[in-house]
C-alpha positions as CSV (number, residue, x, y, z in Angstrom):
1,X,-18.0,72.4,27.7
2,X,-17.6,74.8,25.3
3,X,-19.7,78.0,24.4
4,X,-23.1,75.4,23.3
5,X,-25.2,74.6,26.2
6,X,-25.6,70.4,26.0
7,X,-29.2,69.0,26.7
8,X,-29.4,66.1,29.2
9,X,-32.6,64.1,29.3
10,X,-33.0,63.3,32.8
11,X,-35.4,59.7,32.7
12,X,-36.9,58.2,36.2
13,X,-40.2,57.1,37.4
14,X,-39.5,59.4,40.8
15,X,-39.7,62.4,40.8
16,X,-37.3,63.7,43.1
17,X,-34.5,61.7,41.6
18,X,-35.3,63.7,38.5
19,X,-35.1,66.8,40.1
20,X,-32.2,66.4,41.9
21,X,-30.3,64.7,38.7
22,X,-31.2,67.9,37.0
23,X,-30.0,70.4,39.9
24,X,-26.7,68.6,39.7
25,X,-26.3,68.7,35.7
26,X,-27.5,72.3,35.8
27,X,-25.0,73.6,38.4
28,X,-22.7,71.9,35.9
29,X,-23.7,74.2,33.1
30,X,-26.1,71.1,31.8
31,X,-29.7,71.8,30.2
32,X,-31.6,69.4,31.5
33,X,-35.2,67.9,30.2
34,X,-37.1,65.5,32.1
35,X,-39.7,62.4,31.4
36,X,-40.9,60.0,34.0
37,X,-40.5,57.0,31.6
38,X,-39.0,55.5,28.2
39,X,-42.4,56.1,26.4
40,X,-41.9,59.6,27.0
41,X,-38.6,59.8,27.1
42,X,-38.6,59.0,23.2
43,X,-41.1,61.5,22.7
44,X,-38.7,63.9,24.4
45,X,-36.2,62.9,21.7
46,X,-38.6,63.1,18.9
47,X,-39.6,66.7,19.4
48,X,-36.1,67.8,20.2
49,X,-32.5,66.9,19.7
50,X,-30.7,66.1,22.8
51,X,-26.8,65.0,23.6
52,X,-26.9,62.7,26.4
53,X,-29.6,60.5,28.0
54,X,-29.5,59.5,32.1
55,X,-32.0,56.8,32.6
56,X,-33.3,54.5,35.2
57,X,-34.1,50.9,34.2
58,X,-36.8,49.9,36.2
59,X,-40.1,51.6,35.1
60,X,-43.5,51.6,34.9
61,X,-44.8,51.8,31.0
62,X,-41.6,51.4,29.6
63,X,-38.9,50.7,31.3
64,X,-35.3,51.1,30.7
65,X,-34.2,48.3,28.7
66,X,-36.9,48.6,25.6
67,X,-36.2,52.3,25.3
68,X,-32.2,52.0,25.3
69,X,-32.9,49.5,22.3
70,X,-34.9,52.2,20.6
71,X,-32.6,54.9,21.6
72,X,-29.4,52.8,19.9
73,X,-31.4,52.0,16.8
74,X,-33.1,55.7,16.0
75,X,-30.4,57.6,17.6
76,X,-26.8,56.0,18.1
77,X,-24.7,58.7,18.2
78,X,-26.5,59.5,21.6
79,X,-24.9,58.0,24.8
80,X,-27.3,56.8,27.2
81,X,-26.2,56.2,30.8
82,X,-28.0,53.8,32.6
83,X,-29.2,54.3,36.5
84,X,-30.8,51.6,38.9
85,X,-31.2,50.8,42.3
86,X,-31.2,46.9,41.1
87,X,-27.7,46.5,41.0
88,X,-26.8,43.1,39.6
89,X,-24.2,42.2,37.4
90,X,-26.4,40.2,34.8
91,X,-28.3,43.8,34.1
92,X,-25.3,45.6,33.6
93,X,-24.0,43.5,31.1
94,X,-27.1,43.6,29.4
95,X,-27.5,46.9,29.4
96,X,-24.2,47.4,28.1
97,X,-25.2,44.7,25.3
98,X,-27.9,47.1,24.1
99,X,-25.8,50.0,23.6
100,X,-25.3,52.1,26.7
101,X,-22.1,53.6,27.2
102,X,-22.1,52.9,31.2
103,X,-23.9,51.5,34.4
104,X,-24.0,53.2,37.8
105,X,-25.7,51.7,40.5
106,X,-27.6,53.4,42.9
107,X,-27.7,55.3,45.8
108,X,-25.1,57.5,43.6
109,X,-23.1,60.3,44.6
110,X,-22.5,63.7,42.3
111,X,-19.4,63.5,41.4
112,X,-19.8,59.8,40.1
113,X,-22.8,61.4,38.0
114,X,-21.2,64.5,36.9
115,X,-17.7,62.3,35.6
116,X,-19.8,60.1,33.6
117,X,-21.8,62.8,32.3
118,X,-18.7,65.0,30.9
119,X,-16.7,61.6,29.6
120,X,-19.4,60.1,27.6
121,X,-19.9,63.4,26.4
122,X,-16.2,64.3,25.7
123,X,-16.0,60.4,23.9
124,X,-18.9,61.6,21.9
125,X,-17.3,64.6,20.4
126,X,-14.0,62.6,19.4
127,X,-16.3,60.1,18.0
128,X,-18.0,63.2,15.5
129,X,-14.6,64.8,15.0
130,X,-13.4,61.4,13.8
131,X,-16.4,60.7,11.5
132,X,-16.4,64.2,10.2
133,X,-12.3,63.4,9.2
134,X,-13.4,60.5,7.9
135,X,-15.9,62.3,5.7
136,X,-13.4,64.9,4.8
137,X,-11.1,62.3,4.3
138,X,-13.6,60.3,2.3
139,X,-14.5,63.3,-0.2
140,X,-10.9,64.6,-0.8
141,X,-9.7,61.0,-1.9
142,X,-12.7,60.0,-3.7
143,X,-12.6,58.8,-6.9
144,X,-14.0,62.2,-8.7
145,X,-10.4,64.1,-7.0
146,X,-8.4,62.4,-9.6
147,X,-8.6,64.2,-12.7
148,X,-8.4,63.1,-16.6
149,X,-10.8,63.1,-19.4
150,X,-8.0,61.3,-21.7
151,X,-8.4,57.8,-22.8
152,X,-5.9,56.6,-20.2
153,X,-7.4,58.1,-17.3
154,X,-10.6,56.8,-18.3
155,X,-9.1,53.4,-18.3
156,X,-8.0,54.2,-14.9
157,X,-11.3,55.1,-13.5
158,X,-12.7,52.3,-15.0
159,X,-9.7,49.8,-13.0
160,X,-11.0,51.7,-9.7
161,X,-14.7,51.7,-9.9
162,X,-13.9,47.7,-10.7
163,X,-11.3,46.9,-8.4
164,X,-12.3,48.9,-5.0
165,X,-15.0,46.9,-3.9
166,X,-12.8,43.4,-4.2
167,X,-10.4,42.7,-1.7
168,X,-7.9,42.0,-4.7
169,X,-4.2,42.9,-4.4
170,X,-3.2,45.6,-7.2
171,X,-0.6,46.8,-8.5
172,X,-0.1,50.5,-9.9
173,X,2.3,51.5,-12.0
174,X,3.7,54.6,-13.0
175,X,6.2,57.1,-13.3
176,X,7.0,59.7,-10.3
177,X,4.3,62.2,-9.9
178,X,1.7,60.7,-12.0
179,X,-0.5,60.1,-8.4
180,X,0.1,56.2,-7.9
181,X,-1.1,57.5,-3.8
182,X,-3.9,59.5,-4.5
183,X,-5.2,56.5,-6.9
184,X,-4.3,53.9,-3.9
185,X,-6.5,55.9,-1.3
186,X,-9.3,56.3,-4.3
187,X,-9.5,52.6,-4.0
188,X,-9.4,52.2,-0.1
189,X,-12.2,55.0,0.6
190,X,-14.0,53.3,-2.2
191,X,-14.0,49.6,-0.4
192,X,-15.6,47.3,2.1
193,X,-13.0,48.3,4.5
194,X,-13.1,52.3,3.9
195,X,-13.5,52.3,7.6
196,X,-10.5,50.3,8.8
197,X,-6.7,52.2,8.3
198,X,-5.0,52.9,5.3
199,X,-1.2,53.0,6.1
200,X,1.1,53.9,3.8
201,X,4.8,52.7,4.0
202,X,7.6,53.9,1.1
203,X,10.1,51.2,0.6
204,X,12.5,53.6,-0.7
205,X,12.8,55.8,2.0
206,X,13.5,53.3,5.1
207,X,16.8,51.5,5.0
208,X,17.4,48.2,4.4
209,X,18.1,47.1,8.2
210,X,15.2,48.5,9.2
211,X,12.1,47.8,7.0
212,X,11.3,44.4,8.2
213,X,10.6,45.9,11.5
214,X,8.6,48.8,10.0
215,X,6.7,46.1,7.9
216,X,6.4,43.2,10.6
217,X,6.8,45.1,13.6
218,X,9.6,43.7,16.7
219,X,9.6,42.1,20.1
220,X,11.9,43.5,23.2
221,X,15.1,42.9,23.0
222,X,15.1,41.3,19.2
223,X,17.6,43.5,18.0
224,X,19.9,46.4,19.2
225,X,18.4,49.1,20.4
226,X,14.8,47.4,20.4
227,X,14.1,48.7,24.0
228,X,10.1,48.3,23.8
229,X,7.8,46.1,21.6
230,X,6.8,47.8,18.5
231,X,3.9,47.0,16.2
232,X,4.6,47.2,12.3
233,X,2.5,48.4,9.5
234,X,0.9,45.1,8.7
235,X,-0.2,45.1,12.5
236,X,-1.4,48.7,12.5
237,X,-3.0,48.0,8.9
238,X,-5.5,45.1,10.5
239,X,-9.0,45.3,9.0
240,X,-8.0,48.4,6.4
241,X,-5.1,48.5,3.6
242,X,-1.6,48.2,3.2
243,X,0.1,50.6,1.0
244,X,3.6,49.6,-0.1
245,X,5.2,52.1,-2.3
246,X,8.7,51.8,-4.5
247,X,8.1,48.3,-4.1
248,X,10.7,47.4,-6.7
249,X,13.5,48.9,-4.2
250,X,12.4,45.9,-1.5
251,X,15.8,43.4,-0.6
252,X,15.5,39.8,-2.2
253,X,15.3,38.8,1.5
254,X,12.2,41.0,2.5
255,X,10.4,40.0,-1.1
256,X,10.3,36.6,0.0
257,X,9.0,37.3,3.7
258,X,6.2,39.8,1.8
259,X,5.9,36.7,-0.8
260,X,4.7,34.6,2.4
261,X,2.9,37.0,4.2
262,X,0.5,37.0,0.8
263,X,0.1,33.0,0.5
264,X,-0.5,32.6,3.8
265,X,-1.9,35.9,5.1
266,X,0.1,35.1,8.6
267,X,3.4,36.5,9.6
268,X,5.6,37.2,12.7
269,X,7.5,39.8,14.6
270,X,11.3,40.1,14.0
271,X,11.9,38.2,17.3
272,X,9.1,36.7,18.1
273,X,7.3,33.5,17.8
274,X,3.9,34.3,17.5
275,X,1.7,33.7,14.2
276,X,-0.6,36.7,13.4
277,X,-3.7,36.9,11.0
278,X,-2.6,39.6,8.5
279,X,-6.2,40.9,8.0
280,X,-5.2,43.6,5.2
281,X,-5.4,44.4,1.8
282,X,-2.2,44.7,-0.1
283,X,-1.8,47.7,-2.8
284,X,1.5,48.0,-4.1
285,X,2.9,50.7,-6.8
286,X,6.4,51.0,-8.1
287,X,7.9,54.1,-10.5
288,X,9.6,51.0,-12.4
289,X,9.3,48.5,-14.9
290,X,8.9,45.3,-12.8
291,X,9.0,42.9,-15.6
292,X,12.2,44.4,-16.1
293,X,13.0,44.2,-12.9
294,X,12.3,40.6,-13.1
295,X,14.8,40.0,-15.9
296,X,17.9,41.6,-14.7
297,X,17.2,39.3,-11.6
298,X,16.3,42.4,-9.1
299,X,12.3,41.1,-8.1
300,X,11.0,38.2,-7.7
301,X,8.8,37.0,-10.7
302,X,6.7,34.7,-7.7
303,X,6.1,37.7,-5.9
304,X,5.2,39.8,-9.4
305,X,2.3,37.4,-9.9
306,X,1.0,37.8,-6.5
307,X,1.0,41.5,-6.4
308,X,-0.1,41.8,-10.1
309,X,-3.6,40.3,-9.4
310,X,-4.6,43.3,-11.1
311,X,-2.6,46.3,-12.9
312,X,-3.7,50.1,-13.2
313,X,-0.9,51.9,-15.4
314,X,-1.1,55.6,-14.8
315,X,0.0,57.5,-17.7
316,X,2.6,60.0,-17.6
317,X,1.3,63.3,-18.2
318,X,3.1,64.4,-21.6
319,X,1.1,61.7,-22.9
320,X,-2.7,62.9,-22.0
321,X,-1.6,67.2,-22.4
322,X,-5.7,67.2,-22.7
323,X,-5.8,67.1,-19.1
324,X,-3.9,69.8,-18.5
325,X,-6.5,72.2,-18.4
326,X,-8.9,70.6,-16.3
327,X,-5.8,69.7,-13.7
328,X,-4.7,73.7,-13.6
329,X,-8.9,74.5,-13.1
330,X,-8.6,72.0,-10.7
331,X,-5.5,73.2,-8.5
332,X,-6.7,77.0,-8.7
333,X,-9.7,76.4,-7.1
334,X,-7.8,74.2,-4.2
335,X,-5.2,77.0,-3.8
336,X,-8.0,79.5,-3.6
337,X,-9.8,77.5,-1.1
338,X,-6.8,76.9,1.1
339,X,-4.7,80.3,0.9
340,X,-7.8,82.6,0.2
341,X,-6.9,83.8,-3.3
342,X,-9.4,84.9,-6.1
343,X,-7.7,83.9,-9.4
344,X,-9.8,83.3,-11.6
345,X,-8.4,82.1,-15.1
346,X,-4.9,81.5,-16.6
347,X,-4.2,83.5,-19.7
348,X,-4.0,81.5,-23.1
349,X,-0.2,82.1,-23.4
350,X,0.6,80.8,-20.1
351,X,-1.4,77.7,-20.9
352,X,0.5,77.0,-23.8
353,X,3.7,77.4,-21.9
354,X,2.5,74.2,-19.3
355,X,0.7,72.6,-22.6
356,X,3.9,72.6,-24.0
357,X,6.5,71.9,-21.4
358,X,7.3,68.2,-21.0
359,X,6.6,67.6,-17.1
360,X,9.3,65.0,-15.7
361,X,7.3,65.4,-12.6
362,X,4.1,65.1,-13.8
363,X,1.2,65.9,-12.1
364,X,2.7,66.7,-8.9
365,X,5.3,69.1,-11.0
366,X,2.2,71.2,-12.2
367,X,0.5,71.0,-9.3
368,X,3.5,72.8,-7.6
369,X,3.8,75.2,-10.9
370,X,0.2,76.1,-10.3
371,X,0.6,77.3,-6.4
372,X,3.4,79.1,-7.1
373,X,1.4,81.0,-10.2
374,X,-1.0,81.5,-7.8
375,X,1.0,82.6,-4.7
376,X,3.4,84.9,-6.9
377,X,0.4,86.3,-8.9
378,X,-0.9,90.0,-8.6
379,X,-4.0,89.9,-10.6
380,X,-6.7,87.5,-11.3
381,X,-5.5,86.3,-14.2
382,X,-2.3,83.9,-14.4
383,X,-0.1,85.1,-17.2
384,X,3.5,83.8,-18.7
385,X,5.2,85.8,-15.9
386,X,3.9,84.5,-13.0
387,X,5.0,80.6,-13.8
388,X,8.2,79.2,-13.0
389,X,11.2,80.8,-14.2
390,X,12.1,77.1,-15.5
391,X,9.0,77.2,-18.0
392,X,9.0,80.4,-19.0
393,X,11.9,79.4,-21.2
394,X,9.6,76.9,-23.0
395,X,8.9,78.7,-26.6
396,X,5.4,76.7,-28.1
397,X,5.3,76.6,-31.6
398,X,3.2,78.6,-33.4
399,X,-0.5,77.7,-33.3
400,X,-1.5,77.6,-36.9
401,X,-4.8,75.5,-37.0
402,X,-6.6,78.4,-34.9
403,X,-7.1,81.6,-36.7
404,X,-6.0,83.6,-33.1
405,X,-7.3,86.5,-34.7
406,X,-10.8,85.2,-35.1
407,X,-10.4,83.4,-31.9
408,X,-11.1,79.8,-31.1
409,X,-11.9,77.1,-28.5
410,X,-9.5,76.6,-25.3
411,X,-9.9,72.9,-26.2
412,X,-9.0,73.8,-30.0
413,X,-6.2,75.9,-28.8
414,X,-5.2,72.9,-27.0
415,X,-4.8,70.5,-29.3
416,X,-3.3,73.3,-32.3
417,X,-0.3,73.2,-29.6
418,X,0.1,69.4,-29.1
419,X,0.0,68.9,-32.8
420,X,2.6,71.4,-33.5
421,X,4.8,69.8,-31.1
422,X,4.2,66.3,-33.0
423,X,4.5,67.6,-36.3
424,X,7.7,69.7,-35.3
425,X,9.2,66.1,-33.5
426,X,8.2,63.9,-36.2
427,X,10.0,66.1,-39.0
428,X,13.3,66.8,-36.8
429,X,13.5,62.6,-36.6
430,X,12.4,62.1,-40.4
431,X,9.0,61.0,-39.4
432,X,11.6,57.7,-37.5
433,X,8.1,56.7,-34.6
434,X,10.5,54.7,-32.3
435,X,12.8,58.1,-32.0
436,X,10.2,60.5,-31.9
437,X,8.5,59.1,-29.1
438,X,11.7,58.1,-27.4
439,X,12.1,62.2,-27.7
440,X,8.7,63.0,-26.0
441,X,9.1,60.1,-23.5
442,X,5.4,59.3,-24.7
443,X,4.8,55.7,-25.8
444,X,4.8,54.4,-29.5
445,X,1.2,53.6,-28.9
446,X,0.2,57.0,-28.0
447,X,2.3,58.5,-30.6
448,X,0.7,56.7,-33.3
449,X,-2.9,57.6,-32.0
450,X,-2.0,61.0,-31.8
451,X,-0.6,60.8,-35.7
452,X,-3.9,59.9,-36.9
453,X,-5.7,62.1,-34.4
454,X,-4.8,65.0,-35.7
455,X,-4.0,63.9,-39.8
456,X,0.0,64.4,-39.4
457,X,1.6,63.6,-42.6
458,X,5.3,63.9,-43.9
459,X,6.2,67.0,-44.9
């Protein structure tokens, strides 16, 4: 049982029931407290914290039944076993109506007593270790994980904390790396069914011939080397979410059984006959342009408009470098936490190195830069040196709208850097918007703010 002692409360109206209950548990390694009814059986519970109760039913004050509904309603993640010499099926399903995790008729022998005991007990402790995951689980994929103070993440946030607690389809888009998953579990922990699944299924990465089965599950013998039945994500989803990545790389065929499943929220196993309620919620994401998709004829428009219910667009992070800083804060302290390292800071120039690099794989690219910083690092301190060999290369442009000498904000050092870069891109394309931001894969729109952010003119 473990190095902690677990307290039974032993509950009958005789006495040497009690006793001999107790002598049982305690050979067992049990501690064992006793009341002679359900009145003071709560009290028991009230002064002191015990892990399993054995009670009788039939009892004078209080009997069995009206503490169990007590017990279930101040203390439910207590199993209560209950004990009578009334056997009778009507009480035991009763009983078991009110909460108690089993019924064992007396006379009863040890060993019935002492499996029950150590099940319920063992059932108990998955059931913590699962809600303490689910906490975890809960606090690493909340909504305050994801981290931006730019204008587009704050749009983002916004699309969450408005979306989650529908049961709306979405649709996320954005390039590789920008955290399309992390924003999709942000949304299911955040929802009415937080406590159902949330199973996640990449349509890139299975091949053609066998996603429907991974999506719809199979019957025995529906296919070639289908030896049992298998269950398929929309199956093993029921009650939670549905995560459907790469969506754009689904066949014409599969869009238009996923097009049906969504109209009718029913669908069937490849092979079978059987209609099943698809009880899930849909979030899809895709590194593509499905529009375009749509006009060179590779998605279905019908199935666009279904999924598109509502849109979060993640932005790609050369176009919110603001974040940068918060993000590299943010993945120190993880890589801290998890390998036991005490860095402390990253040195200004080696900021400007990430600040100025252009991150084809976004977030998830720094996030990798940052470990290996971290891993590879000697001090406290993160310079130039310790970042990847591939971004030490990167030569920033010289920060002229901080006097260095006389010092200056990190947030002012910050944005010196990303308006050099502008100014430099803007002049080396004769001020041409369309080409510059083409150049800093950043969008026109963004380009444009960022011109009159920081006052660039034509030089």
């Amino acid at each position: 049982m473990g190095t902690k002692k677990m307290r039974v409360l032993v509950v009958d109206d005789e006495s040497h029931v009690r006793i001999l209950l107790s002598e049982v548990l305690k050979m067992e390694g049990f501690i064992c407290v006793q009341a002679e009814n359900g009145k003071d059986a709560l009290a028991c519970m009230e002064a002191e914290p015990v892990d399993l109760v054995l009670m009788d039913i039939r009892m004078p004050v209080m009997d069995g039944m009206e503490a169990v509904r007590i017990m279930r309603d101040t203390w439910p993640e207590v199993p209560v076993i209950m004990t009578t010499a009334f056997a009778g099926v009507d009480t035991a399903v009763e009983a078991m109506k009110l909460g108690a995790y089993n019924y064992i008729s007396k006379p009863f022998n040890n060993e019935e007593i002492i499996v029950n005991v150590k099940r319920a007990l063992e059932i108990q402790s998955l059931t913590r270790e699962v809600e303490d995951l689910r906490r975890v689980v809960r606090t690493r994929f909340s909504i305050n994980n994801i981290i931006g103070k730019s204008a587009g993440m704050q749009e983002v946030f916004k699309g969450i904390g408005r979306v989650a607690p529908t049961n709306s389809t979405v649709l996320i888009q954005g390039e590789s790396g920008t955290g399309k998953e992390l924003v999709a579990r942000a949304i299911h922990y955040n929802s009415r069914r937080s406590q159902g699944p949330l199973v996640n299924l990449n349509c890139a990465a299975i091949p053609e011939g066998l996603l429907e089965s991974e999506l719809f599950g199979h019957e025995k013998g529906s296919f070639t080397g289908a030896m049992n039945h298998h269950p398929g994500k929309f199956e093993l989803a029921a009650g939670g979410t549905i995560f459907l990545d790469e969506i754009s790389e689904m066949s014409p065929n599969l869009q238009a059984k996923l097009l049906r499943v969504l109209q009718d929220r029913t669908f069937q196993r490849v092979g079978g006959t059987r209609t099943l309620a698809a009880d899930v919620r849909v979030i899809a994401a895709s590194n593509k342009d499905l529009s375009e998709a749509i006009r060179q004829g590779s998605f279905r428009e019908d199935l666009y408009y279904r999924l598109n219910v509502v849109q979060l667009e993640i932005p790609p992070l050369r176009d919110r470098r603001e974040d940068i800083p918060l993000l590299v804060d943010h993945f120190i302290a993880r890589c801290n936490k998890e390998m036991g390292k005490q860095v402390q800071q990253i040195s200004h120039e080696a900021l400007k190195q990430l600040t100025a690099y252009a991150w084809p794989g976004n977030v998830r690219e720094l996030e990798n830069a940052v470990e290996r910083a971290v891993v590879m690092g000697q001090g406290g301190v993160i310079m130039t040196e310790d970042l990847p060999v591939s971004l030490q290369g990167i030569q920033p442009r010289a920060v002229t709208r901080v006097n260095q000498d006389r010092g200056g904000s990190l947030k002012e050092m910050m944005e010196a850097v990303e308006a050099d870069i502008l100014q430099s891109a803007l002049d080396d394309t004769g001020w041409n918007r369309v080409k510059t931001a083409e150049v800093l894969k950043m969008s026109r729109k963004a380009l444009i703010y960022k011109i009159d952010k920081y006052g660039l003119s034509q030089r």
